[in-house]
N, C-alpha and C positions, 0 to 999 in steps of 0.2 A: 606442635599440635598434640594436645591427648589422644590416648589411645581411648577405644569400648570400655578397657576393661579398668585404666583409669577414670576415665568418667563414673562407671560403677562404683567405684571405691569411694571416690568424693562426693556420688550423693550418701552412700552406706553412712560413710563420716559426717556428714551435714544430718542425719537423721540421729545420730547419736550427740553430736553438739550443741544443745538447747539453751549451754548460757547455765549460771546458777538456778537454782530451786528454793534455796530456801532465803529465807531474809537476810542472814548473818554473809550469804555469798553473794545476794543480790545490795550490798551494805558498800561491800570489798570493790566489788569491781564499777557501784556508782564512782567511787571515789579517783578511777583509774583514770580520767584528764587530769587530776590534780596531781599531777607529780612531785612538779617544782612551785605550782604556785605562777609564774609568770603569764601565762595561758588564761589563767582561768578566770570565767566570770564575774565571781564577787572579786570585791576588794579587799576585805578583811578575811582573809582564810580561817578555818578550824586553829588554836591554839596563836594565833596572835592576837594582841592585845587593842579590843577594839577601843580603850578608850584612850590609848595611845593614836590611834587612828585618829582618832575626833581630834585631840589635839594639832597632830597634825596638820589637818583639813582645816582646822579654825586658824590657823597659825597661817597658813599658804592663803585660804580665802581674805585672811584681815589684810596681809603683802600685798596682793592681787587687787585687792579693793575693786569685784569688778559691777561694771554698771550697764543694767540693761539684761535681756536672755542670751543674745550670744556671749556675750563677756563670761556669765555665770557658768553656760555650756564650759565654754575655752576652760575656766577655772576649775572647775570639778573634774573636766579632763588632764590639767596638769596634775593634779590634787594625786589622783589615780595612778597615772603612771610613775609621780614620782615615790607613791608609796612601792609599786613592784620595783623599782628599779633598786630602792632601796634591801629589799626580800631578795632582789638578783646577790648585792654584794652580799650579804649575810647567807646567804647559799652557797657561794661561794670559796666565802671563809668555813665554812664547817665544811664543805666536802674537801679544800684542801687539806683543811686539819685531819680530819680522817685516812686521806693518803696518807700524806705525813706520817701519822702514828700507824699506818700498816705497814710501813716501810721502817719507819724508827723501831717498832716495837722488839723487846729483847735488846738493843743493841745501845750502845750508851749514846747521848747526845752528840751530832755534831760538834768535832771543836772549831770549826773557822769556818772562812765562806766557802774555802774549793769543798771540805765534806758536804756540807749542807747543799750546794749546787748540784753536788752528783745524788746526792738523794733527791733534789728538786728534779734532774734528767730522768733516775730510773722510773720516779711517780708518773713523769708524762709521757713516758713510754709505754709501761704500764696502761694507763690510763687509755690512750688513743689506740692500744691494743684489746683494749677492754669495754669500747662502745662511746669513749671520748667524752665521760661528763661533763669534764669544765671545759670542753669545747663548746659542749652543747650549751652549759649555761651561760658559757660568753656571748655564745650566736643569739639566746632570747634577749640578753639584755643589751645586745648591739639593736636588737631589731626594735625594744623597746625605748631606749635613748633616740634613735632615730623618728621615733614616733612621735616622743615627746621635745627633743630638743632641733628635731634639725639637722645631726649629725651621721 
């Protein structure tokens, strides 16, 4: 239980913590669900390629050929999650690439698989001592393939 004189301190701090002010911080921290992109809203994020999207969605809607509203729902439902699921593996691959090269960097390449394995241990040590990102993006896109496939 708080004390008087903590409670004092955390309203003092809530009066001092009003959030951004000006547009450029109220810009920054709209953007703060969008981390990874898995979560979020739209479909098409900032900087991917919407008319790669369309193709997409044209390409799965002609497969699906669906008939009737539910059908169309279901469709535009797969359509969507198989776009993020896809943004999961390509997240993926770039935040391992980035261990990777913070772990390789300075040092010559791996020459066979046991160097390469132990640079693949200290990354996921690393990492899971670091806030566990590519657990975290494996957790969203277990939770999204389950959405979408069933699994």
């Amino acid at each position: 239980m708080a004390t008087e004189a903590q409670i004092a301190a955390n309203r003092l701090n809530a009066q001092r913590s009003t959030g951004p002010r000006t547009a450029e911080g109220k810009a920054v921290v709209a953007q703060n669900p969008v981390k990874h992109g898995l979560l979020a809203r739209e479909g098409v994020l900032r900087g991917e390629d919407w008319e790669e999207f369309e193709r997409h969605r044209e390409t799965l809607m002609e497969q699906l050929n669906p008939a009737g509203a539910l059908e169309v729902i279901l469709a535009a439902r797969i359509v969507d999650l198989t776009w993020r699921l896809r943004r999961a593996a390509q997240d993926q691959n770039e935040t391992f690439g980035a261990l990777y090269d913070r772990h390789t960097a300075g040092a010559p390449e791996p020459a066979g698989p046991a160097e390469r394995g132990a640079t693949l241990g200290r990354m996921i040590l690393e990492d899971y001592s670091a806030g566990a990102v590519l657990e975290r993006l494996l957790r969203y896109e277990r939770r999204s393939r389950a959405v979408c496939c069933g699994t």
